[in-house]
N, C-alpha and C positions, 0 to 999 in steps of 0.2 A: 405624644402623638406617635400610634407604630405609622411607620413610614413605608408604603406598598407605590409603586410607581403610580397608581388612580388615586391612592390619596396623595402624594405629592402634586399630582397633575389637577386637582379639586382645589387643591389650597392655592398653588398658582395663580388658575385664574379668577380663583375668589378675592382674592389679594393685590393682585395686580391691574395695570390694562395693557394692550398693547401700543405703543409710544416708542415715538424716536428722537435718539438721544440726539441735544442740542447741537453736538459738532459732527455727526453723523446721519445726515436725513434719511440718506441711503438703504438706512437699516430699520427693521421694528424691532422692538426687544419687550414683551413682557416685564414690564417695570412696575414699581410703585412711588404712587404719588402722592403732593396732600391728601387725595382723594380718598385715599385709603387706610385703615387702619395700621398697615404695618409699617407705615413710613412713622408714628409716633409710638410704637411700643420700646421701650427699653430692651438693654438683653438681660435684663433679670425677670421681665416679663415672659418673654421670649424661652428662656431659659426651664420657665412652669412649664408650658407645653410642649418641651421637647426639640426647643425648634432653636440650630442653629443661629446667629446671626446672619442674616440674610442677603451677602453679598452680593448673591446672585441677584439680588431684585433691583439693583439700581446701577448706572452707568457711570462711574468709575471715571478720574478726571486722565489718569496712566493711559485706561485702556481705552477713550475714547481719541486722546492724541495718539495711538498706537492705532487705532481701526481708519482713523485717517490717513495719516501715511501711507498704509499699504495701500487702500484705495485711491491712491493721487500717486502710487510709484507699483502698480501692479508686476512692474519687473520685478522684484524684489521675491514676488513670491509664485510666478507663473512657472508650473512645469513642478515645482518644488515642494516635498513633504515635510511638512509644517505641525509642529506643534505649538497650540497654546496651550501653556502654562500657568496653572491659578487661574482657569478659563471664566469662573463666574457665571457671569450671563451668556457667555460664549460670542460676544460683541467680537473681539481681534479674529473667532475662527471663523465667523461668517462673512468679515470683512475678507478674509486671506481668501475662502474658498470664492468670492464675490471675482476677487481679482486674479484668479486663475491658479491657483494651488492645484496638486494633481491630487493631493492626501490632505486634510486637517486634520489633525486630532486633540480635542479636546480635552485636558487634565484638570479635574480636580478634584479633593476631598470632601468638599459636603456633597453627603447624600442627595440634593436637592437639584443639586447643578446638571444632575444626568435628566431630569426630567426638563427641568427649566432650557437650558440646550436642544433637548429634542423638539421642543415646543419653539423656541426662538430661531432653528435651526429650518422647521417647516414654513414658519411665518414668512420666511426669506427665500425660500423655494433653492435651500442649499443642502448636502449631504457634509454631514459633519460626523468621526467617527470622536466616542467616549470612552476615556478612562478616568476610573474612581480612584486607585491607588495613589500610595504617593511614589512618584516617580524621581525624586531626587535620587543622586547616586546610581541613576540607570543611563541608556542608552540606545535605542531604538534605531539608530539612522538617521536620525531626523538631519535635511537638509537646512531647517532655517525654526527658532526657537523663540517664539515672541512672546514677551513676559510685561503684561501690564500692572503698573502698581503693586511691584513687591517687595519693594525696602521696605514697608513698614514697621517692622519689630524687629531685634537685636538677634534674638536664635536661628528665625528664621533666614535671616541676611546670611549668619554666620554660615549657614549648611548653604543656600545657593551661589555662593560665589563661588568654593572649591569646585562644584558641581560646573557650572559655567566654565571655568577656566579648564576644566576637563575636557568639556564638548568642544569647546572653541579651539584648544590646540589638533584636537583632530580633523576640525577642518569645517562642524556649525558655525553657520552665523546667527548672531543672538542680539534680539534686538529687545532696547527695555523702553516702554512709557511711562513715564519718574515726572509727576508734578510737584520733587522739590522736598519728597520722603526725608527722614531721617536717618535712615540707614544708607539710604544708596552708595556706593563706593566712593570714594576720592580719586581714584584712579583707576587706568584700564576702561575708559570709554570714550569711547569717540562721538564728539554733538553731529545728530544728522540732521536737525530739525527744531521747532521751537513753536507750539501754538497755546492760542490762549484760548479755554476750552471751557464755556459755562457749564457751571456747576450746582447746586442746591446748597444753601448756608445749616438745611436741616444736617447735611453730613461732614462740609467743608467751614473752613475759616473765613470763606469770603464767596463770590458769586463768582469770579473767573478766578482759575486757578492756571497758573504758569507752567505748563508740561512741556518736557523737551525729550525727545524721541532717540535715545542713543544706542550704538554699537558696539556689545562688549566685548573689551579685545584684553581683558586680562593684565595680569602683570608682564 
């Protein structure tokens, strides 16, 4: 598939409907469901035509206890430039810019997530700004850095901790939604929260998944 921002925005919402994630009413997000074929393709299906795994297209058990938070403690991020990170569907930016963010910016690497964002970020009548790079090992300003569901793999753990404990000694606050990962750190976090967050058995282990909302404050 060549990937032009009309045909990602074709395949979206061919693919998708718009739906709100079960701990999140608040929000719409361009999702997929049974309803749809790509909630049962493999990624070696996936994979023929070109097409990333498709994070973007479903609501995440991290980032839907991370998009609640903010919107049940909108201090947290009122007045303040905000990045999401590993943004996906862009669910944590729309909550931030929901609850009075003065900047969101939206991070991530797949190709798809600039369209998918633009498209969930209109559906919600919010302004969300995007970046595609990878942003590890950088530094923007950013006042408050929310990261849903990203312990999952080992390399990747290994590069965002150093990176965290960077930004945090200079004075971000970084807030992670971990339903319970593998990676997540052993230490350097402070529990600020704890909810129990339906999920899909087609992605998870079980139908509610355990996510707890923490604060990472490093070694």
């Amino acid at each position: 598939m060549k990937l032009t921002a009309r045909t990602a925005e074709r395949f979206i919402r061919a693919n998708t409907a718009l739906l709100s994630p079960p701990h999140v009413p608040e929000i719409a997000l361009h999702l997929a469901d049974e309803a749809h074929d790509l909630w049962q393709r493999t990624e070696e299906e996936l994979a023929e035509i070109g097409l990333p795994p498709p994070f973007w297209a479903f609501a995440w058990a991290g980032g839907q206890g991370l998009a609640r938070h903010v919107i049940d403690h909108p201090q947290i991020v009122r007045g303040r430039t905000v990045l999401d990170f590993a943004s996906g569907s862009g669910l944590v930016a729309i909550a931030a810019a929901h609850a009075g963010a003065s900047r969101v910016t939206a991070a991530d690497i797949d190709p798809f997530c600039e369209t998918a964002i633009r498209l969930n970020a209109e559906a919600n009548g919010v302004s969300i700004a995007f970046d595609g790079s990878d942003l590890i090992g950088t530094d923007a300003g950013w006042d408050l850095v929310l990261a849903g569901d990203v312990f999952y793999e080992k390399p990747f753990a290994d590069r965002l901790v150093p990176w965290f404990e960077t930004l945090s000694a200079r004075g971000a606050e970084i807030l992670v939604g971990d339903p319970g990962r593998s990676y997540l750190p052993k230490s350097g976090l402070e529990k600020l929260a704890v909810y129990e967050v339906p999920v899909t058995r087609a992605l998870e282990d079980a139908e509610v998944k355990r996510t707890t909302v923490w604060r990472f404050t490093g070694n």
